[in-house]
C-alpha positions in Angstrom: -178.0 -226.2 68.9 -175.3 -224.4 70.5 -176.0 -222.0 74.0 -175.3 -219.1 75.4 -174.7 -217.8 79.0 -174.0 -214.4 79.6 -175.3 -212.3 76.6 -176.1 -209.2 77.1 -180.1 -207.9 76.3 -178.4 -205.4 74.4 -177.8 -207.6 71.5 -181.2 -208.9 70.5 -179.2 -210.8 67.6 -177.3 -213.1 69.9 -180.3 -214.0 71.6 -182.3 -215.4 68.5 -181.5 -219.0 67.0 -178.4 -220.5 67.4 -178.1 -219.2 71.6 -174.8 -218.1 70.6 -172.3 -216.5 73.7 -171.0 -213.1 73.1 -167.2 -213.1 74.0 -165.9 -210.4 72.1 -161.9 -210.9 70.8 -159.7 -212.3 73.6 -156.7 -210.0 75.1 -153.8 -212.8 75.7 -151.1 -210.6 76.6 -150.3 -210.1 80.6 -152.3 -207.0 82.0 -149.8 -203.8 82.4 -151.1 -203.8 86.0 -153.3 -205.6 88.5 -156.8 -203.7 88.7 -158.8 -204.4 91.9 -162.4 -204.5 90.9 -165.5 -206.2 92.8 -167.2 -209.8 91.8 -170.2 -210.6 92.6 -172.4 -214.1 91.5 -176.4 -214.3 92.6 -177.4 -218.0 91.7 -181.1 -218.7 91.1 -181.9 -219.7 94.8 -178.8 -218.4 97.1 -175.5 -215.9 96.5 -173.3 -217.7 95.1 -170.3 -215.1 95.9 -171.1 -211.7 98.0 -169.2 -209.1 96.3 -165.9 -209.6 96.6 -162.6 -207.2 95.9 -160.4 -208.8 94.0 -156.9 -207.7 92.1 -157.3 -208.8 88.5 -154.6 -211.7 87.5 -151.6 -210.8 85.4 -151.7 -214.3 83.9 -154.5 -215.3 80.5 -156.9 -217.2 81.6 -157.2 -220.6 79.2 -160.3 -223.0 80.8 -160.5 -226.0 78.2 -156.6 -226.3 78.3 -156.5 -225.2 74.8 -153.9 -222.1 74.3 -155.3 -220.6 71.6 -158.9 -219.8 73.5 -156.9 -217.5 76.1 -158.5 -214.6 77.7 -156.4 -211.6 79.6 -156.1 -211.7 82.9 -157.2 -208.0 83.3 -160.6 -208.6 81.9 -164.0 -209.8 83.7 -163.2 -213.6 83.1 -159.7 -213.2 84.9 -161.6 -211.3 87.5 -164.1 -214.2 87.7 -161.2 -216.7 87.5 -159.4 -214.7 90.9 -162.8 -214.6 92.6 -164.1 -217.9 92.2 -160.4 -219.6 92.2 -161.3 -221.5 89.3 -164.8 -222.5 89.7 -166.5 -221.9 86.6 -166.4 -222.9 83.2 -168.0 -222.8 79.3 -167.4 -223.6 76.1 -165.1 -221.5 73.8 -166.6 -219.7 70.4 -164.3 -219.4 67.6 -167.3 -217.1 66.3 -166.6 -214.8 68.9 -163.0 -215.6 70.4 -164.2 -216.3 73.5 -166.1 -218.0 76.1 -169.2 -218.4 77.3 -170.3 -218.7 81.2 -172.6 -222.1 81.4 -171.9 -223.0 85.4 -170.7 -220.7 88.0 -169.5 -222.3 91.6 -171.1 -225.0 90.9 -174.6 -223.7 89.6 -175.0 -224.7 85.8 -177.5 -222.7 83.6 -178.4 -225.7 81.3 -180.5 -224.9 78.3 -182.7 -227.2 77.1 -183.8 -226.8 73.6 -187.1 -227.5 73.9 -188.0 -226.1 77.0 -190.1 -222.8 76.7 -187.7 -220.9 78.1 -183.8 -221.0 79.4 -181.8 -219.1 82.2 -178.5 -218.4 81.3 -175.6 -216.4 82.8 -176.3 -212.5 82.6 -172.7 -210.3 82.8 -173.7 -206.9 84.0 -170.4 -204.3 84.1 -170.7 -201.2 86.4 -174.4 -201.6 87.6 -175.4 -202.0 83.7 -175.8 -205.0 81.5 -172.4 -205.3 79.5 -171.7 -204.6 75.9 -169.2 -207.1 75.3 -168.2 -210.5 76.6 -166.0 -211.7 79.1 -162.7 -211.9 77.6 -163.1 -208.2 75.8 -161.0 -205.5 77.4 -159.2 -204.5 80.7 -161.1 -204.1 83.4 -160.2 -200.5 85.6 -159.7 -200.8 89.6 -163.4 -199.5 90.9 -165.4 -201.5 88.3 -168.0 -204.0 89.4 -168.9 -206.9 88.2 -172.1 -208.6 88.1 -173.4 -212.2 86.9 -176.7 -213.5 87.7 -179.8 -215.5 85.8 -181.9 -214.1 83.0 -184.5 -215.3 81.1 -184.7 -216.3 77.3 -187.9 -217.3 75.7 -188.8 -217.3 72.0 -192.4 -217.5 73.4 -193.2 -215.3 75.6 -192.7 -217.5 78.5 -190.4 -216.0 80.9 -191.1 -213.6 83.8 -190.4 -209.6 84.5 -186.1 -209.3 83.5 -185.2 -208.8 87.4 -183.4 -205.1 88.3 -180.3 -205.7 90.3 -179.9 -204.0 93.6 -177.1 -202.2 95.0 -176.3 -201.2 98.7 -174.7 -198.6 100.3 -174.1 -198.9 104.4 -171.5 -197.7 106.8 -168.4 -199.9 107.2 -168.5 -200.0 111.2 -172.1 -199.2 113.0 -172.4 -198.9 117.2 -174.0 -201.6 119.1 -177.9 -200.2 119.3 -177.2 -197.2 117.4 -179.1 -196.4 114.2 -177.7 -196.2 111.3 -178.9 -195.3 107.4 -178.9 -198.2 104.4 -179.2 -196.9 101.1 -180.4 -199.2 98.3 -180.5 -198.4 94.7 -182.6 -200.2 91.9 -181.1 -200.6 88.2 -183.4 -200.8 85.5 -182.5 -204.1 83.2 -181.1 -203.4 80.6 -180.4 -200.0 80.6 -178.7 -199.7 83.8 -180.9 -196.4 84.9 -180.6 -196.0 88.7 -183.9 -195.7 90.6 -184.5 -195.2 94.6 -185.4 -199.2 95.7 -189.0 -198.6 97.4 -190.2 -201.0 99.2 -187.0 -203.7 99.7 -186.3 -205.2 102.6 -182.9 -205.1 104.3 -182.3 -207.8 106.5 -179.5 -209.2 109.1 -178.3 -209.4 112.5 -181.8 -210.0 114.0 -182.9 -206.9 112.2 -185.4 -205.7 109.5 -186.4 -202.7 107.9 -188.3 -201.5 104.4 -187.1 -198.9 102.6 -188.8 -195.7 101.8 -189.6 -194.0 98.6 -185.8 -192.7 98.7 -184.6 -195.9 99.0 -183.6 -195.4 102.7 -184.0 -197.3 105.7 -182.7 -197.7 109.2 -181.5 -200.3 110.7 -180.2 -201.1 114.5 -177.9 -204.3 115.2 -178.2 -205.3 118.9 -175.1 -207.4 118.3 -171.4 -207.1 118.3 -169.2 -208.5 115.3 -169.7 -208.7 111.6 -173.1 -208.5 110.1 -173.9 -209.3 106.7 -176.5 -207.5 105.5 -179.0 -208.7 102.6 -181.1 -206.4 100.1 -183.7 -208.4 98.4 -187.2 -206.8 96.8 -189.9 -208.4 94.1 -188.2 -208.8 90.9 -184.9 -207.9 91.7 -181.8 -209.6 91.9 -180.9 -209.4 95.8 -177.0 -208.2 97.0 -175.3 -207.7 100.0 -172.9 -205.6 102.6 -171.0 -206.1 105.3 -170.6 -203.9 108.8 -169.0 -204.4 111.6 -170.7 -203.7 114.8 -168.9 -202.4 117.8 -169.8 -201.7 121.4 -168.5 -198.4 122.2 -163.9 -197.9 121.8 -163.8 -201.6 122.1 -160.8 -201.9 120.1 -162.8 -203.2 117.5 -164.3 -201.8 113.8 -161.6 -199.0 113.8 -162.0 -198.1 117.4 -159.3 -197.8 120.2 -160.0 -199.7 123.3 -158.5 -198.2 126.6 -155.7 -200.0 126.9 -154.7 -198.3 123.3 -155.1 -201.4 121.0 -156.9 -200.6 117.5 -158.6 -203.2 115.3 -159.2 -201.9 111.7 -163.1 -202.2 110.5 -163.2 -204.7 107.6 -164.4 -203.5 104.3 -167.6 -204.6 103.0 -166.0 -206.9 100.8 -164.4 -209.0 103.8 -165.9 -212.3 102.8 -163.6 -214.1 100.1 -164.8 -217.8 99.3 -168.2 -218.6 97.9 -171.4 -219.3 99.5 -172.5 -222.0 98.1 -171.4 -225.7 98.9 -169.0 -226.4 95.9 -168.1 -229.8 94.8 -165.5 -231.2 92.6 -164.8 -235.1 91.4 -161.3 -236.0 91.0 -159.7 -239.0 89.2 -162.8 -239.1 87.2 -163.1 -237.8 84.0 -166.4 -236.6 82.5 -167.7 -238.3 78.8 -163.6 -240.2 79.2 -164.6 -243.8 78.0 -162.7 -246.5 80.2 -161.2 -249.6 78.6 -162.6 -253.1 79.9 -161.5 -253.7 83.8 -159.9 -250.0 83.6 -162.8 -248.1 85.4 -161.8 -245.8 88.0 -161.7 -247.7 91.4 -161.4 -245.0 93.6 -163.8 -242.3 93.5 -162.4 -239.1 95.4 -162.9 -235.3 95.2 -162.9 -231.6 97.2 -165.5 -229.7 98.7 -165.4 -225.8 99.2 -167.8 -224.7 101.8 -168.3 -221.3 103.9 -169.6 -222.9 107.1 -167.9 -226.4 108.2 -168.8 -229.5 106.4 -170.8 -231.6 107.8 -171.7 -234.5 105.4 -170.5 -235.6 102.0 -172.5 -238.6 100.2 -172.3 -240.4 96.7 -174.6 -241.9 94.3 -173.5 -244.0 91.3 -176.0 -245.5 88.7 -175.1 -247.8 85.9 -177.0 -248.7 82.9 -176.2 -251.4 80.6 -178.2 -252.8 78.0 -181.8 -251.4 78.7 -181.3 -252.6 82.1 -180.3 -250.3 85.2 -178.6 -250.4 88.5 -177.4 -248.3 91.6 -175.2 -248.9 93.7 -175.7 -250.1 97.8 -173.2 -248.5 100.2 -174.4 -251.0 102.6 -173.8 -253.8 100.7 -171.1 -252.1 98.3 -172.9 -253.8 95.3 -174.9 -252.9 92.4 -178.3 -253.6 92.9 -181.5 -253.7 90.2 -182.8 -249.9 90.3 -185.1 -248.3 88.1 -183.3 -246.0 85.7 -182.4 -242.6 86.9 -182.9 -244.1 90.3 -180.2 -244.3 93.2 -179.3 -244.0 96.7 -176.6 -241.6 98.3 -174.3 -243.3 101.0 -172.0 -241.1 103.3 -168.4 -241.1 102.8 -167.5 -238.8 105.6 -167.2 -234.8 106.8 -163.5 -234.0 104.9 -163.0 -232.0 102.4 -161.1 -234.0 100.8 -162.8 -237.2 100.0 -162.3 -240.6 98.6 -164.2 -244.4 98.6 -163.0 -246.9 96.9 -165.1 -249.5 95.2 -164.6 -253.2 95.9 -164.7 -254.5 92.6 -163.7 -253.2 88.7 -166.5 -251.6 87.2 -168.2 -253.8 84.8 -169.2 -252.5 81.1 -171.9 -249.7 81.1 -172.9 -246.2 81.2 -171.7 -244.4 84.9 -173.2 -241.3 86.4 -171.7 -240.5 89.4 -173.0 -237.3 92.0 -171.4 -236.1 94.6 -173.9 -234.4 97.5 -172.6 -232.5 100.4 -173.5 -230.3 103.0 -172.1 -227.8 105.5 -173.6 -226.7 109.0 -175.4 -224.1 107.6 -177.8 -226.3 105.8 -176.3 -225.4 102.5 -176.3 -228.0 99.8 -174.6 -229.1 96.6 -176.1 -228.1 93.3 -175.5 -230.4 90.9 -173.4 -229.5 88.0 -172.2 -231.8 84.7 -168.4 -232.1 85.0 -167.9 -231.5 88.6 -170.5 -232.4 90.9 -171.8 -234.7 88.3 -169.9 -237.2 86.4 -171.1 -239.2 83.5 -168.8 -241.7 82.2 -168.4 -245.2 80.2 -166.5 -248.7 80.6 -166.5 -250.7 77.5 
């Protein structure tokens, strides 16, 4: 059965049967210009990317190396590309001329045929679900994209479709002064805009509900850049940036005494994603290794917002009904029960690498890669970069 990942509720036809991705015809020549629009990715359980202003690519966009499945720079998946440098991918649809969105920053929507219901990858253009897919048409400078996780169910089974939020605050706030946060609610699908009663607004040590305008007010006792989180029942949650200053500090736009000026960042300041991101290298996913050719060394990159602060493996072999992990202790395979292993540290760098004592013998190899940043962020594991499955004859 083939999957989808950012379909749009609009098209109930997509949605039935064969989980087909809507990506309208692809646009493969260079954009006339660069438009600078705002990405933003919500995962299941953390942001994935706060929105972030980007300036669309000039450059198609090909992800499975094959030039015919190109998509223009100037549309939502060259925006994506720009935002996330890279880190997502799908699977191209010659029924649609164009791809699909399956894993984002390292957060895979996997469906599972006979679960009772999926997530998959929803697009949403301009605080409204989109009509088209990701390689369709040029994106204008102002537009806003969206991606987050709905709900497909055949049965019944999923929840409420969430409505996303949006946020308005002031760039720069003083240090103890109040200030007013405006959060608006967007019906899914339609995109209708609704005050957001009731959500909470939280950051910097501060809290406060909205009212039935959708306003609240907020103080920051704090100096320096405050992210600022909307997040209600059913809703899919969002963020904003302010810079808090103490008075003409010379900070946020202000000008100290002594004259000096320090321009307030705009709310979409932040420009790498949230989430712990890892990536194998030197290992290819499904690649089936001649005897005594495994991969020896097994290296990679992290991307993380806070510093690193551990990066572990785990690699399981099975052979022949019979299964093994290995021991970094030891740095041998040991009996394990299938689907079983143990992660062993491999340092705090970014850039990675172990390399294995011995040739891999003949089997089926899944190697993942967990790390963690200071924060107490984590890995998610994702088939193809976090998670590698591969074979030596």
């Amino acid at each position: 059965m083939q999957r989808f990942r950012h379909i749009s509720r609009t098209h109930p036809l997509a949605l039935a049967g064969t989980m087909l991705a809507l990506a309208a015809i692809a646009i493969v020549t260079a954009s006339a210009s660069a438009a600078t629009v705002t990405v933003h990715v919500e995962g299941l359980n953390q942001t994935l990317l706060a929105p972030t202003e980007v300036a669309t690519p000039s450059a198609s966009v090909v992800k499975d190396g094959d030039k015919e499945h190109a998509c223009a720079g100037g549309s939502a998946a060259g925006a994506l590309e720009q935002a996330t440098s890279g880190s997502w991918g799908g699977e191209w649809f010659n029924s649609f001329h164009g791809y699909s969105v399956e894993t984002i920053l390292g957060e895979t929507l996997a469906f599972e045929p006979e679960a009772a219901a999926n997530y998959f990858w929803g697009y949403w253009l301009d605080n409204k679900a989109a009509t088209g897919g990701i390689c369709e048409g040029e994106l204008s400078t102002g537009d806003s994209i969206l991606f987050f996780p709905e709900c497909f169910s055949e049965v019944g089974a999923c929840p409420v479709a969430p409505n996303p939020l949006g946020i308005v605050a002031p760039a720069s706030a003083e240090r103890g002064a109040p200030f007013n946060v405006t959060v608006t609610s967007y019906a899914n699908a339609s995109g209708a805009a609704s005050p957001a009663v009731g959500a909470t607004i939280t950051g910097g040590g501060s809290s406060a509900t909205t009212d039935a305008n959708g306003l609240a007010t907020l103080t920051l006792p704090q100096v320096g850049n405050v992210q600022l989180q909307a997040t209600a029942p059913g809703s899919v949650r969002t963020e904003a940036n302010v810079c808090v200053h103490a008075g003409n500090d010379g900070t946020c736009g202000t000008t100290s005494p002594s004259g000096v000026v320090t321009p307030a960042p705009s709310a979409t300041v932040y420009k790498g994603p949230y989430a712990v991101v890892a990536k194998a290298g030197g290992v290819l996913d499904g690649h089936v290794y001649p005897p005594g050719k495994g991969p020896r060394v097994l290296r990679g990159t992290v991307a993380t917002h806070a510093q690193l602060a551990s990066v572990s493996l785990e690699l399981r072999r099975s052979y022949r009904g019979r299964c093994y992990a290995y021991d970094g202790t030891s740095e041998r395979f040991k009996r394990a029960r299938c689907g079983q292993g143990s992660f062993f540290n491999v340092g705090s760098m970014p850039n990675f690498s172990y390399l294995l004592p011995n040739a891999l013998a003949a089997g089926r190899y899944v190697l993942d890669i967990e790390a963690s940043d200071a924060a107490g962020n984590r890995t998610s594991l994702a088939r193809g970069s976090s998670r590698i499955v591969f074979y030596v004859r």
